[in-house]
Structure formats: structure tokens, C-alpha cells
C-alpha positions as CSV (number, residue, x, y, z in Angstrom):
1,X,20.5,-30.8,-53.1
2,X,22.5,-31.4,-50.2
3,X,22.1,-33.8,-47.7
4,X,20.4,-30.9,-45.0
5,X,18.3,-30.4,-47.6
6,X,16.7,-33.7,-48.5
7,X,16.2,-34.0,-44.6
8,X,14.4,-30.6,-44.0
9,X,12.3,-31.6,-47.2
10,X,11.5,-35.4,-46.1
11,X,10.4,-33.6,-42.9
12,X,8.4,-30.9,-44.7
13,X,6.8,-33.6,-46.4
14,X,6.0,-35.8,-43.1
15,X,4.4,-33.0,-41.3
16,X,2.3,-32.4,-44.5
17,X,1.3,-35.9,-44.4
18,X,0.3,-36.1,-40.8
19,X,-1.8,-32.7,-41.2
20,X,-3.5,-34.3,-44.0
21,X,-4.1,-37.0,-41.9
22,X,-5.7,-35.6,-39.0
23,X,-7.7,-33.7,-41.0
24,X,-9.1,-36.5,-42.9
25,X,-10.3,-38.5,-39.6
26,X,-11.2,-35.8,-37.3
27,X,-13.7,-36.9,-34.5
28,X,-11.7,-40.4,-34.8
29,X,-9.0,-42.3,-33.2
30,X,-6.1,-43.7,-35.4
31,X,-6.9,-47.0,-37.1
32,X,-10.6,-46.2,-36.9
33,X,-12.9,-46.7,-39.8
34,X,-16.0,-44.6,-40.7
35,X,-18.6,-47.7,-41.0
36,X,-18.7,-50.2,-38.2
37,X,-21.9,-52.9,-38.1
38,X,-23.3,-54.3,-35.0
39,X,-25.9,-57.4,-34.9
40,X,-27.8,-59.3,-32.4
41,X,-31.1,-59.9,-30.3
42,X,-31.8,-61.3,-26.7
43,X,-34.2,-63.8,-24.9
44,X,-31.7,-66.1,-27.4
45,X,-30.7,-69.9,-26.7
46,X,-32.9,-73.1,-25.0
47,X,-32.6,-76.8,-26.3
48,X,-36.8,-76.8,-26.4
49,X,-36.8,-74.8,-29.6
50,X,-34.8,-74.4,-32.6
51,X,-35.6,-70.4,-33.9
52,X,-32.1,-69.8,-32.0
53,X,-30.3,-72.1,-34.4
54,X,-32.4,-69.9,-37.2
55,X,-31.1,-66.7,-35.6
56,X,-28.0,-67.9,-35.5
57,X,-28.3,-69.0,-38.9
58,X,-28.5,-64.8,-39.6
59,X,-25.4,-63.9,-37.7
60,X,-23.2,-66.1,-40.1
61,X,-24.1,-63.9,-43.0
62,X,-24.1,-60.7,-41.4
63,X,-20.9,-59.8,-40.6
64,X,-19.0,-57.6,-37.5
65,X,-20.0,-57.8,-33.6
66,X,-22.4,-59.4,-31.9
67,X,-24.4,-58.3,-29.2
68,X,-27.0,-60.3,-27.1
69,X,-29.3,-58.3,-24.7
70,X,-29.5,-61.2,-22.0
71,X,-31.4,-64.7,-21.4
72,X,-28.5,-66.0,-23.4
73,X,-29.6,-69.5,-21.9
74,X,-32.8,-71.3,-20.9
75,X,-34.8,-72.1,-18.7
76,X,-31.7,-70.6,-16.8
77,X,-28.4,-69.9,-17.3
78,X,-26.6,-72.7,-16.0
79,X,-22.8,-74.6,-17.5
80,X,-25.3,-76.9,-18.8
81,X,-27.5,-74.7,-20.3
82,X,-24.7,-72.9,-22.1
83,X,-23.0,-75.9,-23.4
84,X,-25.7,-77.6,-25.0
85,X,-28.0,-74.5,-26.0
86,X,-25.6,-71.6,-26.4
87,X,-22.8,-73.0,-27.4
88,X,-24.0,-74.9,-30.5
89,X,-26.0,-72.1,-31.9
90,X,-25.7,-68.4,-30.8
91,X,-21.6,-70.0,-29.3
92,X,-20.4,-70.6,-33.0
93,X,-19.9,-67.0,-33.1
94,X,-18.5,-66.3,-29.1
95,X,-15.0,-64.8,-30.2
96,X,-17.1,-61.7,-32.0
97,X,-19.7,-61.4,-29.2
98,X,-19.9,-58.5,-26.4
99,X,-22.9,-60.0,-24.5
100,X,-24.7,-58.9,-21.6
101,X,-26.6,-60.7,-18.5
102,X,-30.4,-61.2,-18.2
103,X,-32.5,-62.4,-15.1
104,X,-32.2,-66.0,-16.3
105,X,-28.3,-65.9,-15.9
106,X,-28.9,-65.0,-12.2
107,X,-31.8,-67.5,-11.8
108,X,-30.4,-70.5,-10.0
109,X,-27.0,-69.6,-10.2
110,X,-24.3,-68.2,-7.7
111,X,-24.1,-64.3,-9.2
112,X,-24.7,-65.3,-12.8
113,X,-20.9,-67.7,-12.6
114,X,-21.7,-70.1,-15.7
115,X,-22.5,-66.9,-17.6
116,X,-19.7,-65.0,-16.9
117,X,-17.3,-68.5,-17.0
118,X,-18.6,-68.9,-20.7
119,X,-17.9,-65.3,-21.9
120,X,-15.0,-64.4,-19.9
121,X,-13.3,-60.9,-20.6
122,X,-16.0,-60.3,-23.2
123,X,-19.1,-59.7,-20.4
124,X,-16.9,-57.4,-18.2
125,X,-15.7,-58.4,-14.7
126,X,-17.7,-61.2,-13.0
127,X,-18.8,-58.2,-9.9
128,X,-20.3,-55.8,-12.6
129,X,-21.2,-57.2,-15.8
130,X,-20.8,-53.9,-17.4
131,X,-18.1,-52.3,-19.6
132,X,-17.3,-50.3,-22.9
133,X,-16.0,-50.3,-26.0
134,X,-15.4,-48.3,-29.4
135,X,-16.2,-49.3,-33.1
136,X,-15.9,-47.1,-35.7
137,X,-16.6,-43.4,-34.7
138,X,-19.1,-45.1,-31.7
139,X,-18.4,-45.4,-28.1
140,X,-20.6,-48.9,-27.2
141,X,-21.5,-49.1,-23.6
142,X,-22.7,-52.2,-22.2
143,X,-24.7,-52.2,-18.8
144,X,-25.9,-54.6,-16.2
145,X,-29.8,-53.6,-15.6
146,X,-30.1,-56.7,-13.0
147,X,-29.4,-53.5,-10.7
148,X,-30.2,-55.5,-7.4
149,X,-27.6,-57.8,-8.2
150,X,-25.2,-54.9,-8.8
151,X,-25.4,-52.9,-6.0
152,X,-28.3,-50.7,-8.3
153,X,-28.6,-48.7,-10.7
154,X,-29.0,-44.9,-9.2
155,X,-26.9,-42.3,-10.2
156,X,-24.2,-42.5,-7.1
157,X,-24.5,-46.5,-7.5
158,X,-21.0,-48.0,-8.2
159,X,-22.7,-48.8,-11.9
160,X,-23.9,-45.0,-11.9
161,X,-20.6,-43.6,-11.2
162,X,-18.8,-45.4,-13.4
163,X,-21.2,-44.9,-16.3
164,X,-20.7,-40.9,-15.5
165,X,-17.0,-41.5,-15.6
166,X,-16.8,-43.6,-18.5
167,X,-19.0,-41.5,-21.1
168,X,-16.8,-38.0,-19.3
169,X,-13.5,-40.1,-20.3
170,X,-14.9,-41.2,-24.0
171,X,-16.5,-38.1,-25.7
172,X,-17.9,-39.3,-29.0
173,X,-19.6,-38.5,-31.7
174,X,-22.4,-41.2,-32.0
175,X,-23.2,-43.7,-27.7
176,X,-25.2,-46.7,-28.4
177,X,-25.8,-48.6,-25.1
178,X,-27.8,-51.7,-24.8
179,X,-28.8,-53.9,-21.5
180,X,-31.2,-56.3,-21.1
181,X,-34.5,-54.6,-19.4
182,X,-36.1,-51.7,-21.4
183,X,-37.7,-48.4,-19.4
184,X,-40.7,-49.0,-21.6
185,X,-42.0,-52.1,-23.5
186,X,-45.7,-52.5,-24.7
187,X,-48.6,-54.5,-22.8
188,X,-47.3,-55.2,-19.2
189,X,-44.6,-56.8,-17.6
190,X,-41.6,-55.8,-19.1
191,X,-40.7,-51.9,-17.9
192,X,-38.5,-51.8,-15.6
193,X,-38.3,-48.0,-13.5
194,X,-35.4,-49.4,-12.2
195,X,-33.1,-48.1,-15.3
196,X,-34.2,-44.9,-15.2
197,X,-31.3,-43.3,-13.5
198,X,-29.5,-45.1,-16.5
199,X,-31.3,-43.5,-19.2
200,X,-31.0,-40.2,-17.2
201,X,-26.8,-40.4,-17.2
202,X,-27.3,-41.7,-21.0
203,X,-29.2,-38.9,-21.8
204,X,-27.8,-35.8,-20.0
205,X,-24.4,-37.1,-22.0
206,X,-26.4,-36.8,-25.4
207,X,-26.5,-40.9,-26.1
208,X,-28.2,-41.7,-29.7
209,X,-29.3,-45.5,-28.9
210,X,-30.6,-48.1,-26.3
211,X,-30.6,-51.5,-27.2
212,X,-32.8,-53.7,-24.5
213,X,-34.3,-57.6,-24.8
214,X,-36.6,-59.0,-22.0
215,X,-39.7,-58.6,-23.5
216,X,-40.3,-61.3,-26.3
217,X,-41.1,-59.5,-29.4
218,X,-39.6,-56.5,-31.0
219,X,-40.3,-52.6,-30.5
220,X,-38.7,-49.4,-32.3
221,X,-39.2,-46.2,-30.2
222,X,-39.4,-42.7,-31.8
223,X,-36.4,-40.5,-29.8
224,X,-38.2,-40.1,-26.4
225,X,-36.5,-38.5,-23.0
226,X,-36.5,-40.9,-20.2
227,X,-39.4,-39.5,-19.2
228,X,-41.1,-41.0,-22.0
229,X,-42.0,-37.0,-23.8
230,X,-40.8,-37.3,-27.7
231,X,-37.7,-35.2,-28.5
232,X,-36.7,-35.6,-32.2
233,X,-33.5,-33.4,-31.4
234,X,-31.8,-34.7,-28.2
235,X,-33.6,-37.9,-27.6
236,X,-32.8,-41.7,-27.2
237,X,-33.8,-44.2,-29.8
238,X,-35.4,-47.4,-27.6
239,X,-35.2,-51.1,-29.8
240,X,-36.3,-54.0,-27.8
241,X,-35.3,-57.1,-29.6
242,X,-36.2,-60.1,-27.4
243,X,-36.3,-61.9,-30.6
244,X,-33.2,-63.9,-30.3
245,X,-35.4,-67.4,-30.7
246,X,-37.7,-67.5,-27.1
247,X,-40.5,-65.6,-29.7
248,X,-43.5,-66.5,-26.8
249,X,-45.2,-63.4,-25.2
250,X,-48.2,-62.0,-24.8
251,X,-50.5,-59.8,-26.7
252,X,-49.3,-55.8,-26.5
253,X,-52.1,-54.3,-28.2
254,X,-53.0,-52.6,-24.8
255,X,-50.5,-50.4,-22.8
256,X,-49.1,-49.3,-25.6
257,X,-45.5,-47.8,-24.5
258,X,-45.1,-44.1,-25.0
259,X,-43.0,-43.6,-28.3
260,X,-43.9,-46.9,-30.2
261,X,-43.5,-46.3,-33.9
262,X,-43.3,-50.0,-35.0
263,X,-43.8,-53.5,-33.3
264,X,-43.9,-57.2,-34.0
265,X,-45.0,-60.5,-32.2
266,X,-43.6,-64.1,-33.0
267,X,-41.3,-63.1,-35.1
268,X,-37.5,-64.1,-34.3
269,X,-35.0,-62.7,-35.8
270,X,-31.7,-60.0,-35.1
271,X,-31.2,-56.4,-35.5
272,X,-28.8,-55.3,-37.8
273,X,-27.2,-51.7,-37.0
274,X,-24.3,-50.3,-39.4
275,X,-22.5,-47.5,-37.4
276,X,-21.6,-44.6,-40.0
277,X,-19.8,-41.5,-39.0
278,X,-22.6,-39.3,-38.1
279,X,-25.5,-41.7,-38.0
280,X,-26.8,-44.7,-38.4
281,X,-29.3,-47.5,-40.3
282,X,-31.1,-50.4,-38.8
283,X,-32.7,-53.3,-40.4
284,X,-34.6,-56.1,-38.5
285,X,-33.8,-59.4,-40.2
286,X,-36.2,-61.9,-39.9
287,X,-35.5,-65.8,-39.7
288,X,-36.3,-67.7,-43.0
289,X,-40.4,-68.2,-43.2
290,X,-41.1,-64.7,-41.5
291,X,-41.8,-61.9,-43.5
292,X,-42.0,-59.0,-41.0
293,X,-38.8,-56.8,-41.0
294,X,-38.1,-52.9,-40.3
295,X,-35.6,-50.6,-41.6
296,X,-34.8,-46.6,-41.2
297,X,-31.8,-44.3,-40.9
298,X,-31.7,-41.3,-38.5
299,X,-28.0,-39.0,-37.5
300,X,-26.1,-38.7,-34.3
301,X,-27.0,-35.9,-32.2
């Protein structure tokens, strides 16, 4: 075979290749992988307890990223407060963490500055607190839901328009989001209206999870519009995982939230969420003593 000929075959062969290839990861960008695992909790770090050194304790055997869902640092979140409380529990695993803000970063502090000083690039720019990101087959949004720090959180807000944009520019299979105050929690105190237009934009864009903290205990919602009505086919899957290692709060056998399938008081610990393809597991890993945990699997819409 001539020389032409081993060229138009090497290309033949190429092309083949590249067919093959597209084929086998359709739905994902190049370099992606089908299985991606995400772990974390909020209402995390304070040097008056140590269940955050026991949750932190978890995220060094679990492995992939780390969110937090906000009061990274008590009482507040000041330099200090990160240094000594963050830093030497929840901070051992920073360069893997995609955090976001609570009310305690913004309490006593000029515009949450120590929290975004400690994170950097990884909590978004310093105005917004807000920003995305892809693993595996998933497109990860993380929000600000301190909305009156923010400029609010309404559909034509800066926040809303981006979020339109940004779920419009990255159409995806599976759209977990998480922020740090839930639409609905148990008992009272800890739902926050305010996020609505959120869940709305979330929703109308077919999102599969919301990841939210604040409340200090953990719930798992059935799929639920933001309305709060169940729908198994196009609705939102709600975890609130306060459980970070603040495990105080009150009793929430009253005012139960609409959608509750499972919840747990006093018991720290993270949520562990491995990203497949078309769906997705969760397991609630409890800190060594507790015996409470919750697990399940549900697809993608």
C-alpha cells in the first residue's frame, strides 16, 4: 500500500474513532466521567464544640468535593473565627471545598470579607457569593440566599438573571443546587419565602436537587414544586443538612414542612451524594456514636 493509501486509511480509522467516541459519552463534555460524589453539611465550625472535628473526621474518608451550606464559623464568621475553628477542622480539606455563605458570615462583618478572604475563588466573587460548576454529567449551582445582602433574590434580581442565564448557557442532564436557607424546614423558624423566586427559576429549568443548611438538624423532602404540592415527575428533591457539628435546635414535631419523608435531631454528621449519569444515591453519614443515617436513590428528570 502506497503512501496515499496508509494516509486515507489512518484517517478512516481516526474518524471511526472519534464517532465511537462521541457516541460513547453523549450528554457529556470531553474528559467527563459518569460517577462524580459530592459531600458536606452546614451550620459546621465553632471552637465551643468538637462534633465539627467529628464531621470533619467523615470528609477524610469520603472522598471528591465538599460542599458546606453556610455558618461555616461561629458565633460569627469573623478572620478569627475561621482560623481557629474552620481552619483546623472543616479547613484541612479547603482546596476540595465549593462553600457557600450563611447569615453568620454577614453577622458582624463588612459583607461577609473574612469569609470570602478564606475561600477565595472557591465562594464566587466577593459582590455575589454565587457561581457554578460541572462534575461528572451534573451542572452544580451554588447560590447566595442572604438575598438582602445581594441585591435579592427575585427573578429580575442581578442573582435571578444570572441564575436564568447560567442554567440557559449549561443544559444538563442531572442540576443540583444548594444555598444555605431552605423554602421549607420543619417546626418554625427556618423557611425562608425569600428563595422562592429561586426554586421557581430552578424548577421551570427541570433542577433534580436542593441542598440547604440553616436549620440544625437534617430533613429529606419527597420531589415537591416550590409551592410545596408533591410531583414525583418534575419536582425538586429538598435535603436540609444543618448537621455540620452546631447539632442544637428545637423540637420539629409540630409544623411539619410539606413533603417530609424523613428527619433527624442531634445528630451531626454529612451527606454523601454520588452523581451517576442519570441519577443519583444519597447516604447520611453519621459521626461515630450516632446511629441514625438515611439512604435512597432516585433518576434525573
Amino acid at each position: 500500500m502506497g503512501k496515499t493509501g496508509l494516509l486515507l486509511t489512518s484517517m478512516a480509522v481516526a474518524v471511526l474513532l472519534a464517532c465511537t467516541t462521541v457516541v460513547l459519552t453523549a450528554g457529556q463534555s470531553v474528559g467527563q466521567t459518569a460517577t462524580a460524589t459530592l459531600v458536606g453539611a452546614g451550620d459546621i465550625a465553632s471552637c465551643s464544640y468538637n462534633e465539627d472535628s467529628a464531621t470533619a473526621t467523615l470528609l477524610g474518608r469520603i472522598p471528591g468535593t465538599v460542599f458546606t451550606l453556610g455558618d461555616n464559623a461561629y458565633p460569627y464568621g469573623s478572620g478569627k473565627n475561621f482560623r481557629n475553628c474552620y481552619k483546623p477542622t472543616w479547613g484541612k480539606y479547603k482546596k476540595r471545598t465549593r462553600p457557600t455563605a450563611g447569615n453568620h458570615e454577614y453577622l458582624h462583618t463588612t459583607a461577609a470579607r473574612p469569609y470570602f478572604d478564606y475561600f477565595g475563588w472557591r465562594a464566587g466573587r466577593p459582590s455575589r457569593g454565587y457561581y457554578s460548576y460541572d462534575r461528572g454529567a451534573w451542572h452544580i449551582v451554588a447560590l447566595n440566599s442572604n438575598c438582602n445582602k445581594v441585591g435579592g433574590c427575585g427573578r429580575h434580581s442581578t442573582q435571578g438573571r444570572w441564575l436564568r442565564k447560567n442554567l440557559a448557557d449549561h443544559p444538563s442532564r442531572c442540576t443540583l443546587a444548594y444555598f444555605h436557607h431552605p423554602l421549607y424546614a420543619s417546626g418554625t423558624g427556618s423557611d425562608t419565602p425569600e428563595v422562592k423566586p429561586l426554586w421557581r427559576i430552578l424548577y421551570s429549568h427541570g433542577a433534580d436537587v436542593i441542598l440547604s443548611g440553616h436549620a440544625h438538624r437534617y430533613e429529606r423532602f419527597r420531589p415537591i414544586t416550590p409551592n410545596g404540592e408533591p410531583d414525583p415527575e418534575n419536582g425538586i428533591r429538598q435535603f436540609i443538612v444543618g448537621t455540620g457539628g452546631n447539632s442544637g435546635g428545637g423540637e420539629i414535631h409540630y409544623n411539619q414542612a410539606p413533603g417530609v419523608q424523613d428527619k433527624k435531631l442531634r445528630t451531626s454528621g454529612v451527606l454523601r451524594l454520588d452523581l451517576g449519569f442519570d441519577s443519583y444515591t444519597w447516604k447520611f453519614v453519621p459521626i461515630a456514636g450516632k446511629i441514625f443515617t438515611d439512604s435512597g436513590t432516585d433518576v434525573c428528570h
